[in-house]
C-alpha positions as CSV (number, residue, x, y, z in Angstrom):
1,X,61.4,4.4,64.7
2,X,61.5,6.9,61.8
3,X,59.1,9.5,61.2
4,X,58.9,7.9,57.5
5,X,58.3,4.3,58.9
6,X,55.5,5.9,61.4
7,X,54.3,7.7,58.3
8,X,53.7,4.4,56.4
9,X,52.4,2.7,58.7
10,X,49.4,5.2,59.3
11,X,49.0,5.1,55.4
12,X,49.2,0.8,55.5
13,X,46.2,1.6,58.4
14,X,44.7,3.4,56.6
15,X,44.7,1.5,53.7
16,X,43.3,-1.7,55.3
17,X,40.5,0.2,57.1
18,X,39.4,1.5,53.8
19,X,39.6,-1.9,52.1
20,X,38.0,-3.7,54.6
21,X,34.8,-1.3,54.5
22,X,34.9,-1.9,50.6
23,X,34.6,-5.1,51.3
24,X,32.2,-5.4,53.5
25,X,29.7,-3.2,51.1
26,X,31.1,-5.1,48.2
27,X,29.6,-8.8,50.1
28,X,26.6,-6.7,51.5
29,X,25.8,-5.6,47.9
30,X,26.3,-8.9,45.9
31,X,24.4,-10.9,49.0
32,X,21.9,-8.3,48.3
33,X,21.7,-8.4,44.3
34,X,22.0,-12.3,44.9
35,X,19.1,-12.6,46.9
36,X,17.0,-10.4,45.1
37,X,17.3,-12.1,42.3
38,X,16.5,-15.2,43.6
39,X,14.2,-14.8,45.8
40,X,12.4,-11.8,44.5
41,X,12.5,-11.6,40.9
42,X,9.2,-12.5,39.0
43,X,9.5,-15.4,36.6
44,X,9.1,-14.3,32.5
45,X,8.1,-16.7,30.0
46,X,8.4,-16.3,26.5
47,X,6.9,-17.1,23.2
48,X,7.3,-15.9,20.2
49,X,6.5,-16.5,16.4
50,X,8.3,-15.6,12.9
51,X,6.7,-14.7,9.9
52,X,8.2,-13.6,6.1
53,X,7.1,-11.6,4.1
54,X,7.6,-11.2,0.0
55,X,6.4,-10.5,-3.3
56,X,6.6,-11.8,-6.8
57,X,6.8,-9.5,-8.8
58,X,10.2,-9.4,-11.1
59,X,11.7,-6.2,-9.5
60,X,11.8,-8.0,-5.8
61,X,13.6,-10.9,-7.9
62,X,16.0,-8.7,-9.3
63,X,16.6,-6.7,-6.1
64,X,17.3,-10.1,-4.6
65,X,20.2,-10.9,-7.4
66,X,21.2,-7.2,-6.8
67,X,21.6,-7.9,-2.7
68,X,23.3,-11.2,-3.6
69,X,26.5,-9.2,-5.8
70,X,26.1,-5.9,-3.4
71,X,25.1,-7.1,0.4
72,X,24.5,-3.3,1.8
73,X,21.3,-2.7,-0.8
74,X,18.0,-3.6,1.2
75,X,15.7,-6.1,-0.3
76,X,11.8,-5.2,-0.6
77,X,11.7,-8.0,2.1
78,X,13.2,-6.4,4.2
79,X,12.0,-2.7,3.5
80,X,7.9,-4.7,4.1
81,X,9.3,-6.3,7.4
82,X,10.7,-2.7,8.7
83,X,6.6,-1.4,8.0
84,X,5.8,-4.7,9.7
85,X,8.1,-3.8,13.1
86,X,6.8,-0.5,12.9
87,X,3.6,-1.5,13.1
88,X,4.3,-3.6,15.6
89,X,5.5,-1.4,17.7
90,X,3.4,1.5,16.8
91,X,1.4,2.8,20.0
92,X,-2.2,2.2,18.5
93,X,-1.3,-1.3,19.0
94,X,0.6,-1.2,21.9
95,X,-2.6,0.5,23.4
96,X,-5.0,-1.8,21.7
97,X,-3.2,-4.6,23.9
98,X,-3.1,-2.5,27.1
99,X,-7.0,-2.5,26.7
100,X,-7.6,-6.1,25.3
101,X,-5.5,-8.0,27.9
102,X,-5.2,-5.5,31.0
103,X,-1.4,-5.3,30.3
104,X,-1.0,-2.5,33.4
105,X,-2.7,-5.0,36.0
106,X,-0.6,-7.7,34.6
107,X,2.5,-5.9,34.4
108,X,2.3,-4.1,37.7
109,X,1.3,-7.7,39.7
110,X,4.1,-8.6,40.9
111,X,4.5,-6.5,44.5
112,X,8.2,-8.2,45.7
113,X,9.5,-7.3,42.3
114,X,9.8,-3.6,41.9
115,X,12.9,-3.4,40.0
116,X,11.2,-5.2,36.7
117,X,7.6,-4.3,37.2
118,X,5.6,-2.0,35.6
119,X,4.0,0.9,38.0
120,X,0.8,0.7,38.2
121,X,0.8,5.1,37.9
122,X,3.3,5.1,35.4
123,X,2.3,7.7,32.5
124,X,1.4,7.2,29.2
125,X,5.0,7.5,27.8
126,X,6.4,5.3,29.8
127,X,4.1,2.8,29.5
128,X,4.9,2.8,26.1
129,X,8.8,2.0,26.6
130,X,8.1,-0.8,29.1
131,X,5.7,-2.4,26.9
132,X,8.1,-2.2,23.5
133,X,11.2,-3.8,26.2
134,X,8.6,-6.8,26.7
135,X,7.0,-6.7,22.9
136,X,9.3,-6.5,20.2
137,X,9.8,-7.7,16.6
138,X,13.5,-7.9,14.7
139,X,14.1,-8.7,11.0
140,X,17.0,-11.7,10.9
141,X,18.4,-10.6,7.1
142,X,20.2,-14.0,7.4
143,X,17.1,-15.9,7.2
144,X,14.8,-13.2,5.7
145,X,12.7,-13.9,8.3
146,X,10.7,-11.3,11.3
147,X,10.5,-12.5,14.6
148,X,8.2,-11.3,17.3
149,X,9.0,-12.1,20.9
150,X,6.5,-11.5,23.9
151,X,7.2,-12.1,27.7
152,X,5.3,-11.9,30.7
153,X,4.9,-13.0,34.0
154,X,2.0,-15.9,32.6
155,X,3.5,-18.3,30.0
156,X,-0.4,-18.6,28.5
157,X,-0.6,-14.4,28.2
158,X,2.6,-14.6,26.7
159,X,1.2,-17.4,24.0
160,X,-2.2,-15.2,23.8
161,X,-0.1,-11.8,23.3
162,X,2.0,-13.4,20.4
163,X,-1.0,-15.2,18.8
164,X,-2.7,-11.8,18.8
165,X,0.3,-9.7,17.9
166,X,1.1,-12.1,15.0
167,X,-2.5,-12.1,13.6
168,X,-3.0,-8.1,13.7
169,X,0.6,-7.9,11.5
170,X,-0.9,-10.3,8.9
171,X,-3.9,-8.0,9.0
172,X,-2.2,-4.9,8.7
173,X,0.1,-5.9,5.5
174,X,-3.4,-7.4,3.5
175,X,-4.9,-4.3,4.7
176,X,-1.6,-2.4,3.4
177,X,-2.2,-4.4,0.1
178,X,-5.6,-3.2,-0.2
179,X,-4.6,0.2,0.3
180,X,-1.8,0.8,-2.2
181,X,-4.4,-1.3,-4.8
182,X,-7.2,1.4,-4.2
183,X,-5.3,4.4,-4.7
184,X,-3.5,3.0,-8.0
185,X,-7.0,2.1,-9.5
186,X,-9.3,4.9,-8.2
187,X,-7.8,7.1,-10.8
188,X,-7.9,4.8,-13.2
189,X,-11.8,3.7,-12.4
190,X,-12.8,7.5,-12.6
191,X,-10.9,8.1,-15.7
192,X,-13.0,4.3,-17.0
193,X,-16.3,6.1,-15.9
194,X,-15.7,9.4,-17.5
195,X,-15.1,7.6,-20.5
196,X,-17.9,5.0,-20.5
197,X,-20.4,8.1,-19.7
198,X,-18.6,10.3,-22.6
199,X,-19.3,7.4,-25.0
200,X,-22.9,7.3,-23.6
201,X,-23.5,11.1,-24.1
202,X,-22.0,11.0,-28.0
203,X,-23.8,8.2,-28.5
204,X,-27.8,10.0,-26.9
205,X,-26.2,12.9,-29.5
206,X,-26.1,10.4,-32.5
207,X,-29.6,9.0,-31.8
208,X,-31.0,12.2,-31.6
209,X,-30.0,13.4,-34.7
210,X,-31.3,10.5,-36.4
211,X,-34.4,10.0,-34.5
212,X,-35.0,13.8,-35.3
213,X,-34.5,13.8,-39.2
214,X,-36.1,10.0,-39.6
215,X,-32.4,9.0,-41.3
216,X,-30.2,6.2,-39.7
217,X,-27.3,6.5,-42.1
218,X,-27.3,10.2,-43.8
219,X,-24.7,8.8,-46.8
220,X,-26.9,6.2,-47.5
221,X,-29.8,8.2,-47.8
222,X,-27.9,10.3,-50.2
223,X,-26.3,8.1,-52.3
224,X,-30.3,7.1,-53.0
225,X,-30.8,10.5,-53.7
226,X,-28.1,10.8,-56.0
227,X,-29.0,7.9,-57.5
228,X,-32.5,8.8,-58.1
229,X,-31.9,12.3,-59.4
230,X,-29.2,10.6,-62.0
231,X,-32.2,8.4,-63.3
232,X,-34.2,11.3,-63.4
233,X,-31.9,13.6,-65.5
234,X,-31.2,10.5,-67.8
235,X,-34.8,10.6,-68.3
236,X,-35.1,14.2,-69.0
237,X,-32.0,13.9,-71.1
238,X,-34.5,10.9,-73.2
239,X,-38.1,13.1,-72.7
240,X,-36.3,17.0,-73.8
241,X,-34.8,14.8,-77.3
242,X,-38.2,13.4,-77.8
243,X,-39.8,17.0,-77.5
244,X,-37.0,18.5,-79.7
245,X,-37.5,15.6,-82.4
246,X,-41.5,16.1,-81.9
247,X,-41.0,19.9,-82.6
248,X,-39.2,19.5,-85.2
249,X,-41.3,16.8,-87.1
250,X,-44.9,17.4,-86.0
251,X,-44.7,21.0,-84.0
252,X,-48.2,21.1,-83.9
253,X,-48.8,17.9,-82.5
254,X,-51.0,17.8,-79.0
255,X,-48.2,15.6,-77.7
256,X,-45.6,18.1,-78.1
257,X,-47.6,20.4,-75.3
258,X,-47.7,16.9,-73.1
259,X,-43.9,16.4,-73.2
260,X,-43.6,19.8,-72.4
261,X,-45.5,19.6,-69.2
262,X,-43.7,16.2,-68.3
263,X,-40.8,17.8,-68.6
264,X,-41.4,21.0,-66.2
265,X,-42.8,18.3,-63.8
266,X,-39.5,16.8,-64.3
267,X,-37.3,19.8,-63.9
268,X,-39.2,20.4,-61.0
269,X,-39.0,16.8,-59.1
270,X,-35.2,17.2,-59.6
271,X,-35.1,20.5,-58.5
272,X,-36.7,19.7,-54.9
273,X,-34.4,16.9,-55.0
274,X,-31.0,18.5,-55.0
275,X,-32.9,21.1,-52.5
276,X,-32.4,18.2,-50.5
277,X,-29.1,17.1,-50.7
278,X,-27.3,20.4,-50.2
279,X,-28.2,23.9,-48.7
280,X,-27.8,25.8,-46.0
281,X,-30.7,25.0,-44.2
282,X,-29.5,22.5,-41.1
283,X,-32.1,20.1,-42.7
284,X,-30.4,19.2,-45.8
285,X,-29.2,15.8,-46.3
286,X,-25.5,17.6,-46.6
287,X,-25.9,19.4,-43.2
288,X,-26.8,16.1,-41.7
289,X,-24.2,14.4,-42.9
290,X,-21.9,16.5,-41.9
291,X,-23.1,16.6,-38.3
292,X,-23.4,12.6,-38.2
293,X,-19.7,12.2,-39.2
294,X,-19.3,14.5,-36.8
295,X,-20.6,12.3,-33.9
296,X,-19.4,9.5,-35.4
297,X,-16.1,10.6,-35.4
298,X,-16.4,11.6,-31.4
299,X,-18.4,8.1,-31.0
300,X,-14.9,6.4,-32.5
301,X,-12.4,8.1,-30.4
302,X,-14.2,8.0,-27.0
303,X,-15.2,4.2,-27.7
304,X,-11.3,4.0,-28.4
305,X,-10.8,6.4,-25.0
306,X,-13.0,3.4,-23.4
307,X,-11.2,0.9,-24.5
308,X,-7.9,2.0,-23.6
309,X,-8.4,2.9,-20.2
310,X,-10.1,-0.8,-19.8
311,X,-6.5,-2.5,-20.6
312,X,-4.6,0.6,-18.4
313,X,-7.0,-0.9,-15.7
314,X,-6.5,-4.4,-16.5
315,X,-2.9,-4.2,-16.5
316,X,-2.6,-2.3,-13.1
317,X,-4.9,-5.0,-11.6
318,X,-1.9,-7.2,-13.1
319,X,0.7,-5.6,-11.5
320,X,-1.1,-4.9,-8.0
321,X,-1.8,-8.6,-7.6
322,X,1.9,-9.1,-9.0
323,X,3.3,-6.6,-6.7
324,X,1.2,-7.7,-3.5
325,X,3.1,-8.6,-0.5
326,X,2.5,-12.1,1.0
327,X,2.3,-12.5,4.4
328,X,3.5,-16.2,5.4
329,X,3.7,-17.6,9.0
330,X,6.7,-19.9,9.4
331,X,6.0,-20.8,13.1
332,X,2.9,-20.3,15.1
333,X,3.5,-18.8,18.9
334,X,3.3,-21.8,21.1
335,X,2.9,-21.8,25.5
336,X,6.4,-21.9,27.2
337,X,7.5,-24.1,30.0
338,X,10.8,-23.1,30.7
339,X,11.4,-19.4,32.3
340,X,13.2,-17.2,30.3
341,X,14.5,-14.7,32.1
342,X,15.8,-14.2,34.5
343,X,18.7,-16.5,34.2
344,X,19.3,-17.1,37.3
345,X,22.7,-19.1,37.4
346,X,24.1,-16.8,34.7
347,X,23.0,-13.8,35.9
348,X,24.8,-14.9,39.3
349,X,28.0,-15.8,38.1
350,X,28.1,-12.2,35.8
351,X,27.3,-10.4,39.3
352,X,30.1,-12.2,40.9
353,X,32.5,-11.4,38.4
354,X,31.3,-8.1,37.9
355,X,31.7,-7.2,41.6
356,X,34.5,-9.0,41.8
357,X,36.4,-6.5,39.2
358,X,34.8,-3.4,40.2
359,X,36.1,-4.3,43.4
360,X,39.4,-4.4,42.2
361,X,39.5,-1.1,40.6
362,X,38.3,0.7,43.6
363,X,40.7,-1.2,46.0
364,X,43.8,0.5,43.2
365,X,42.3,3.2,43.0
366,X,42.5,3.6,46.7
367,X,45.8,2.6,46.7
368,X,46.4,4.8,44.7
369,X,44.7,8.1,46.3
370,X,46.5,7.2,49.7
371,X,50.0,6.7,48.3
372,X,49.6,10.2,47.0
373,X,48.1,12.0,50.4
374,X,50.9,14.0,52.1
């Protein structure tokens, strides 16, 4: 015999030893994975439920036509179902189910299956990630619609878990609703009030200015005036050509002195009249009037103020309601009968295969390593 033939022969040995303890791990480890699975994996049952949500106002209409012509641009459906998801898997809720439905006794039952249980120790954070790899919610853009799935080792937790899940959503998007309404009408409520009370105050001012001086409408009260000291100038036009015609036919008639003294009386009545119409003084009829268009003027433009502000908060109540997202359930979480994971069969056949390949690239690449060895 050659050296080389000796040579290969010891690599050939070698070879076979190698791929005979590869194989013996490789049907140790499958036998293993194989009977684990089927004998100590912990049935899962799932149930889960879909809900859409929308709105109707115009804009999510034409963001709809605008998806339909460009498909990347995200619909407000879609942007509600992401706060929805979020929500969903938000750890204030994730907690709140820890607590309502002892999800660490539950998930940390099972004692043969410690590859997919839950530690009963485990921290806070990791609690967390094993609860959102058993809760979860996905938005379907095909259908529009958000899907929440739950699975556990009882089909009637999983049903109860869903239901609950499902019904804490709904109340988080009216809640949501509520919000966004609130904070576009506070301002405009608080404006309303400062207005209503600014009408109130002008209009207290208005009263007491005419409760003070007696006078409900100051022009009125002086187109009287006016009117009365007219009449009494025409008659002192008529009484000083009845003295001067006296004087000059009959100067030394009695009567003459009489006119005269009718007349200084008369001078003097429309003298203390137009003292009231006009002055300085702030109770002359002109004062007053100036002050009472003054309030009036104020009265107009906060009633006006008022009034504007009403239909600014009529139409944002419009638009909230318009712009409101509505929170439909298309299918109610029902109990499960068939367990969902794990797949058994499947599973089997993929371990098989799997093996079956990785076993293949380590019996070439052993091969390979040997044929190169000195």
């Amino acid at each position: 015999m050659t050296a080389t033939y000796i040579h290969t022969r010891k690599k050939a040995g070698k070879f076979h030893a190698v791929l005979r303890t590869l194989a013996v791990l490789y049907v140790i480890l499958i036998l293993a994975a194989i009977g684990y699975l089927w004998t100590m994996t912990q049935d899962r049952y799932e149930s889960s439920a879909s809900f859409k949500i929308a709105r109707q106002d115009s804009s999510a209409t034409e963001a709809g036509l605008a998806q339909l012509v460009i498909p990347g641009i995200a619909d407000s459906s879609s942007s509600d179902s992401q706060l929805a998801i979020g929500f969903v898997d938000s750890a204030d809720l994730l907690l709140d189910l820890e607590k309502e439905f002892s999800l660490i006794k539950h998930y940390s039952s099972p004692e043969k299956d410690f590859v997919f249980r839950l530690p009963a120790d485990s921290p806070l954070e990791e609690r967390l990630k094993y609860y959102r790899s058993r809760i979860r919610a996905h938005y379907d853009k095909d259908t529009g619609l958000t899907k929440i799935s739950v699975d556990t080792f009882d089909p009637v937790l999983s049903e109860r878990i869903a239901d609950y899940v499902l019904k804490r959503a709904e109340n988080f998007i009216n809640q949501l609703n509520q919000n966004i309404a609130h904070q576009r009408l506070d301002f405009i409520q608080n404006e309303l009030s400062r207005a209503a009370k600014h009408v109130e105050d002008v209009n207290t001012e208005l009263i007491a200015l005419q409760n003070k001086h007696n006078i409900i409408r100051p022009d009125e009260v002086i187109m009287d005036k006016l009117k009365t000291v007219h009449e009494l100038r025409m008659e002192q036009l008529k009484m000083t050509a009845e003295v001067d015609s006296l004087s000059r036919d009959s100067p030394s008639s009695p009567r003459v002195e009489t006119l005269n003294s009718r007349l200084r009386s008369l001078n003097e009545l429309i003298d203390v009249e137009m003292a009231k119409l006009s002055g300085p003084e702030q109770n002359r009829l002109n004062q007053i009037l100036s002050q009472y268009k003054q309030l009036e003027l104020r009265l107009e433009f906060a009633i006006r103020l008022r009034t504007g502000t009403e239909t600014l908060l009529e139409k944002n109540r419009v638009e909230a309601i318009a712009q409101s997202r509505f929170f439909s359930v298309i299918q109610t979480p029902f109990l499960p009968e068939d367990v969902n994971l794990p797949k058994r069969p499947y599973t089997t056949a993929t371990i098989l295969v799997v093996g079956f390949l990785f076993f293949l690239v380590l019996k070439a690449l052993v091969h390979s390593v040997l044929e190169r060895a000195p």
